[in-house]
N, C-alpha and C positions, 0 to 999 in steps of 0.2 A: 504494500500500500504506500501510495507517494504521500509523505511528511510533509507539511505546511508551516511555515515559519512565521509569527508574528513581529513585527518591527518597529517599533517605536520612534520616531526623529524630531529632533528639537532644533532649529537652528539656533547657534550663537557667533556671538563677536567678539576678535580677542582685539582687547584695547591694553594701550602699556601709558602711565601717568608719570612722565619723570624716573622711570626703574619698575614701577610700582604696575603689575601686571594683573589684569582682571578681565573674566569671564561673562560678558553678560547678555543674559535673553531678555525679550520682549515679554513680560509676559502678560499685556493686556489682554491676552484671552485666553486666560488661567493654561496657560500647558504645564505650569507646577502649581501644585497646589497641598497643603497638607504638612505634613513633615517632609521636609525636603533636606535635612542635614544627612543625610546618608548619600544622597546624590550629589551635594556639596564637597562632599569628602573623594565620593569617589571622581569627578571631572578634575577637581584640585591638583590630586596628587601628577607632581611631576616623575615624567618617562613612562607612567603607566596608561597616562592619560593627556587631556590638554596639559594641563599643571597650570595655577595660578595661585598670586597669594591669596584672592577671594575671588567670591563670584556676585553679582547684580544682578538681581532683580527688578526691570520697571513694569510698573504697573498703572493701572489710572486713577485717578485720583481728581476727587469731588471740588478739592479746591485751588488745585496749581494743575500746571501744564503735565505731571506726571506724580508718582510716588517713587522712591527710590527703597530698595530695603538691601542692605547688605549684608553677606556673611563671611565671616572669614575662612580658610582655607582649612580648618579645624570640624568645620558644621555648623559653629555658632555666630547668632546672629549679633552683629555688632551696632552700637547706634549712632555711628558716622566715620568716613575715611572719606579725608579732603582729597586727594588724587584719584580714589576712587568718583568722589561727588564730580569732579570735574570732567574724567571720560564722559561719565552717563550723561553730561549736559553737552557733551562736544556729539555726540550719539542721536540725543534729540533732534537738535541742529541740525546734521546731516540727514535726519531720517523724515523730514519735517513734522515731525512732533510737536517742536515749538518752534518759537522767531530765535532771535539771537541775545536776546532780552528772555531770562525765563525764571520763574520756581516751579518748585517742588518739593515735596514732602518726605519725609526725614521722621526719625526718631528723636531726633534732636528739634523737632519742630519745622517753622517753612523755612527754606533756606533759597538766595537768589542767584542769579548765574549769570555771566554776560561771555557770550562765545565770539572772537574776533578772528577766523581764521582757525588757526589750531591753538592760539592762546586764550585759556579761560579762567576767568575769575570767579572764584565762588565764596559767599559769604559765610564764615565761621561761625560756629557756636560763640557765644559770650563763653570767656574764661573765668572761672569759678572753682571753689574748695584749694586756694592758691594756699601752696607755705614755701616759705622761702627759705628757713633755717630748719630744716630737717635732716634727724644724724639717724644714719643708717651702718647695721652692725658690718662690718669687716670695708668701710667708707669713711677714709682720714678726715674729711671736709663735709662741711652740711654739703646738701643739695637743696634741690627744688622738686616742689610737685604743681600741674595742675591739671584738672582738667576742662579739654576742649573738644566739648561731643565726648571723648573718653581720655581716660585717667592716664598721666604720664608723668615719668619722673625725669628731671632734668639737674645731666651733673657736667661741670666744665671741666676742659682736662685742656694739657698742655698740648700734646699731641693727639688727635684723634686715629692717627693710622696705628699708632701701639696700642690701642685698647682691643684687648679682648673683648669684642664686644657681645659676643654667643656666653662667653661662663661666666661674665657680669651681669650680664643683661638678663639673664634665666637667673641667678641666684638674687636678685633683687626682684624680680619678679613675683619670683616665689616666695618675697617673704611673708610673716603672719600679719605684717600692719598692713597688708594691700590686699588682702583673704577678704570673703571669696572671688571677687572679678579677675585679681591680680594685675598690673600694671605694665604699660609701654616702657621702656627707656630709652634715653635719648645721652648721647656723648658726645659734646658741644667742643667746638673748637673756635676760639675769634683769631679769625684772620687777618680781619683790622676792622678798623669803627664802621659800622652798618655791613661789615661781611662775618658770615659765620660757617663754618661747615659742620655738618652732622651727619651721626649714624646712629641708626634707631635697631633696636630691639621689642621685634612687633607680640603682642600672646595675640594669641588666638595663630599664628604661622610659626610660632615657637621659634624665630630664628631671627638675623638679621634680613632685613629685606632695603633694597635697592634704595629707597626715599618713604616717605610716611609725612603725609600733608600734616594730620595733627598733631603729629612729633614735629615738625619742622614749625608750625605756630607756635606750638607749646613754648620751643627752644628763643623764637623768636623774642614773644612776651617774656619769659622769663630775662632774657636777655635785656630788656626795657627795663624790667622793675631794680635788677638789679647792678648790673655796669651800665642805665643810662640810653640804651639805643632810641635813637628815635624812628618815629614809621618810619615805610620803605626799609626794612630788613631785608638783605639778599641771602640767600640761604643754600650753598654748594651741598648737593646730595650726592652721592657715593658713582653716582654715573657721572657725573659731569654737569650735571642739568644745574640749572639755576631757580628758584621759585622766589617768590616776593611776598612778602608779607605787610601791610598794610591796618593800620592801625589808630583809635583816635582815643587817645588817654582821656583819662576822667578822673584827675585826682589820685586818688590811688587804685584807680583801676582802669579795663581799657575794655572798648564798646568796639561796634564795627569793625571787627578784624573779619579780612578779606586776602585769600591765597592766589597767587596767581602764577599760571604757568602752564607748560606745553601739555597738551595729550595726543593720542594718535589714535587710528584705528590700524590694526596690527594684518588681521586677515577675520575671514569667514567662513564657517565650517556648521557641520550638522553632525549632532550625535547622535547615534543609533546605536539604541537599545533592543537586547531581544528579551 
């Protein structure tokens, strides 16, 4: 008897954000739906599959031009990544979805976009739960924490290319004061007044990964509060890339931060499941 085979197919887009590499469907006419971290996990993994550090989700959405939902490359769902925010709005764009002028919804609330080409800007979460002298065990010198959309710790160092930054970055992560969500880090290096470079330590990809928009704000802001920078922060990511950070203080605090910088769309491809 001849065997018949069922087949499943999703198209997706692989987009890359400054290093920052992500998977994303359409999915305004539910082709996921339900728990989908197992399907997350398994497109994720690199050489077995696409491999990304997460995957997007868009969907439609009652009050902005789409919904955005993110996960990281783990299964779990995160509630913002600024280089991911930015592909899905350079996506829209191209896909006319929206103008060039656009929001969208977020976990972090609505958040806005303006797409120029392949450079786009998107509007940050407000930065919150900030500490600036925080001593952390087997760490000579305070750090900083805040969070922007999610939790990140930020430590300045002399050289940023000698840091270990996978058995730091995991052993600060994991510690019991950042239980249970656990924390981003970030290893700050000043280049000079208004240039910085960084390398993040993402959870939820357990690893270093290329660039991390709200590691790169974080590193920003903190940078302001504490040696002084002013907006327009340029920010050197582990590729080469440059991203901007923008900024409008408020006393002791800062409003309207807004990230800006390249995305691409990589290629297009269809997965098929049986």
């Amino acid at each position: 008897m001849e065997q018949t085979h069922s087949f499943r197919e999703i198209p997706f887009t692989k987009m890359v954000g400054t290093g920052n590499d992500f998977i994303l469907i359409d999915n305004r006419q539910g082709l996921l739906s339900g728990d989908v971290s197992s399907f997350v996990r398994r497109v994720c993994a690199r050489r077995v599959s696409v491999g990304a550090d997460g995957l997007l989700l868009l969907e439609r959405s009652g009050c902005a031009d789409f919904k955005m939902r993110y996960f990281n490359a783990d299964g779990g769902e995160a509630e913002f990544w600024g280089n991911g925010a930015r592909c899905i709005a350079l996506y829209a764009v191209l896909n006319g979805i929206s103008g060039d002028e656009l929001s969208f919804e977020s976990r972090t609330g609505l958040r806005r976009a303006q797409v120029n080409g392949g450079t786009v800007s998107i509007s940050m979460p407000d930065p919150r739960d900030e500490k600036l002298d925080l001593y952390l065990s087997g760490e000579t010198a305070a750090v900083s924490f805040v969070r922007v959309g999610v939790p990140h710790v930020v430590l300045f160092v002399d050289r940023v290319d000698d840091v270990d930054v996978v058995r730091r970055g995991r052993a600060i992560r994991e510690m019991d004061q950042f239980r249970p969500e656990g924390t981003n880090v970030n290893f700050v290096q000043i280049l000079e007044p208004g240039l910085l470079k960084v390398r993040t330590y993402e959870r939820g990809v357990e690893n270093e990964t290329y660039s991390c928009g709200t590691g790169v704000c974080a590193s920003a802001l903190i940078a302001h509060r504490v040696h002084g920078f002013e907006s327009q922060v340029k920010v050197l990511t582990r590729t080469g890339d440059v991203l901007t950070v923008s900024f409008n203080p408020q006393g002791g605090h800062v409003e309207q931060c807004t990230l800006t910088g390249e995305a691409q769309v990589i290629y297009r491809g269809i997965f098929i499941f049986n």
